[in-house]
C-alpha positions, 0 to 999 in steps of 0.5 A, spaced: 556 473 483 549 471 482 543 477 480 536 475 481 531 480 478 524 481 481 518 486 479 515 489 484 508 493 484 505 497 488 497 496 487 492 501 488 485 498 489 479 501 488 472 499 490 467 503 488 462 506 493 456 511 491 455 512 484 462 519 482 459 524 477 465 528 474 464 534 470 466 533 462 472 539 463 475 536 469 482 539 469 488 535 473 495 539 471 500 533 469 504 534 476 498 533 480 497 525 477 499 519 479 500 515 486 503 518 492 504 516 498 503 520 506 510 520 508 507 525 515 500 527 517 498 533 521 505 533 523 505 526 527 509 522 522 506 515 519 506 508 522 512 504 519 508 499 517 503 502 514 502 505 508 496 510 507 495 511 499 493 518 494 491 517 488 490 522 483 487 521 477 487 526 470 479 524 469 478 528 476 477 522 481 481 520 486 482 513 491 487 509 495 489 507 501 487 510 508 491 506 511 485 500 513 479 503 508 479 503 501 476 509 497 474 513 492 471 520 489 472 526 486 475 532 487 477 539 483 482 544 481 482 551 480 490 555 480 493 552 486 487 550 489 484 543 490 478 541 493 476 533 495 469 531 494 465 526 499 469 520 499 465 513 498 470 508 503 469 501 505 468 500 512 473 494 514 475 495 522 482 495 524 486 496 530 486 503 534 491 506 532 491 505 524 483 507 524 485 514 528 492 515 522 486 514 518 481 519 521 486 524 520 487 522 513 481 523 511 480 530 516 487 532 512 483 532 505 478 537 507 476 544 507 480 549 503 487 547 501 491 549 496 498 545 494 505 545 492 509 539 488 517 540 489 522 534 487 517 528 488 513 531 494 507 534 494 504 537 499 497 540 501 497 547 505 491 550 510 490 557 508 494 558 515 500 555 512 499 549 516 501 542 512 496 537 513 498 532 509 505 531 506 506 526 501 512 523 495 510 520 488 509 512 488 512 508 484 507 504 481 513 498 478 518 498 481 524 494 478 528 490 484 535 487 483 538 484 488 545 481 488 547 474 491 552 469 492 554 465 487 552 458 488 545 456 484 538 459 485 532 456 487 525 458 484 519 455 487 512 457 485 505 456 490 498 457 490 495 457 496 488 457 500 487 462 505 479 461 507 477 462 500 483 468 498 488 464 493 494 467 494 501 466 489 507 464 492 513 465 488 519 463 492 527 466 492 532 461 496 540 463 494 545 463 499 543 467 505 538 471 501 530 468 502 525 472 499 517 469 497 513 475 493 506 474 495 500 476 490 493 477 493 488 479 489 491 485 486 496 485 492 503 484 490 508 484 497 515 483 497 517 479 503 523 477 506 525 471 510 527 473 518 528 468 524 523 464 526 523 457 531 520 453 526 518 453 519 520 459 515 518 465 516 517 471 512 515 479 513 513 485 509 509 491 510 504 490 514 504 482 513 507 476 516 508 470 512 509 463 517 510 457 513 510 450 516 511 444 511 505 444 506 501 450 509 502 457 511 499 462 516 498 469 513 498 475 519 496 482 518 499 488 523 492 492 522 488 487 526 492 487 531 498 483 536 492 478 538 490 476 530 490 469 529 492 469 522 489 466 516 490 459 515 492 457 508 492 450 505 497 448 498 493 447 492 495 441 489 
C-alpha cells in the first residue's frame, strides 16, 4: 500500500472596492478571526456546491465569497456585539439561484446582531433570537493523504490557456484513484475523476474539468446547466 500526500488550500480572494478606513484601536477577540464558511442561511441551508466564505480579520476588515461576488469592508465589535459596515463587492452575474443565497447572505450581516463561538462554529444572532447565518471555521490548509493500491504512481504537470486565465494542472493517476489539483490565480480546487463517454473527466466544487488529448474545457455550476465552458489549450 501506497500514500500519496496532497496539500490543499482553501483561498480567500479579496478585491478591493471603495477605499475602507479602520479605526487604529480596532478590536477583534481572537475567536472571532479567521475564515468560516456558511454552513445554513436563514434557516434555508446552503447550495452543496457552493461555498459562501466569511473572513474576519484582527485589524477590523472583513471580506470572502458571497457565493458568485467577492467583497470587503469593515466591521466593529463591542461585548458580544458585531456590526458590519457597507461591503465594496464586485458585481459578477450568476445563476439565479446562487444570486439569491448571496442577496440573503449579505441581507444576514446586517442590522443588529450579536454572536456566539461554540466548538468550531460561530453563529450570528438577531435581537429576536432568530439565527441568520450560521458558520464552521475553515481551514485555510489542509493536509490530504489518500491511501492507494500498490502498484506505481503517475504525476504529471500542465499548464494550460483558458481564454487568457493560465491554469496548473498537476495530475494524480494511482490504480483507481484519479485526481488533478487545478490552481487558478489564487484558486486552488481538488477535483476527482468521474465517468465520462470521452476523455477524462474531473469534478470539484463547483467546477467540472473535461480534458480531451492536449486540450481541456473548464465548466462553472454558478453560470448555469447552459454554460459552454472555457476553453483551454496546453501550454507547451
Amino acid at each position: 500500500m501506497k500514500v500519496v500526500a496532497l496539500m490543499a488550500c482553501a483561498c480567500v480572494l479579496i478585491e478591493a472596492g471603495a477605499p475602507q478606513t479602520v479605526a487604529a484601536d480596532a478590536f477583534v477577540p481572537k475567536e472571532l478571526v479567521g475564515s468560516w464558511l456558511a454552513e445554513d442561511i436563514n434557516s434555508a441551508g446552503v447550495i452543496d456546491y457552493l461555498q459562501t466564505t466569511l473572513e474576519l480579520n484582527d485589524d477590523g476588515t472583513y471580506g470572502g465569497m458571497a457565493g458568485c461576488n467577492h467583497f470587503t469592508g469593515t466591521f466593529t465589535v463591542n461585548a458580544f456585539h458585531i456590526a458590519f459596515g457597507p461591503a465594496a463587492a464586485t458585481r459578477k452575474l450568476c445563476v439565479p439561484a446562487v444570486m439569491d443565497q448571496e442577496a440573503k447572505f449579505f441581507k444576514a450581516l446586517q442590522g443588529e446582531l450579536t454572536y456566539e463561538v461554540k466548538d468550531g462554529i460561530l453563529k450570528f444572532y438577531t435581537p429576536d433570537f432568530h439565527v441568520p447565518v450560521r458558520f464552521a471555521r475553515l481551514e485555510t490548509t489542509v493536509d490530504l493523504t489518500l491511501s492507494v493500491p500498490a502498484g506505481p504512481i503517475e504525476r504529471s504537470a500542465v499548464r494550460y490557456d483558458c481564454a487568457g486565465l493560465a491554469v496548473d494542472a498537476d495530475y494524480v493517476n494511482a490504480g483507481a484513484v484519479s485526481l488533478v489539483t487545478l490552481t487558478m490565480g489564487e484558486d486552488v480546487v481538488v477535483a476527482a475523476n468521474v465517468i465520462s463517454a470521452s476523455g477524462a473527466k474531473y469534478m470539484g466544487g463547483q467546477y467540472t474539468w473535461w480534458t480531451k488529448g492536449d486540450n481541456a474545457t473548464l465548466y462553472d455550476a454558478t453560470k448555469g446547466e447552459n454554460d459552454e465552458g472555457v476553453e483551454c489549450r496546453r501550454v507547451p
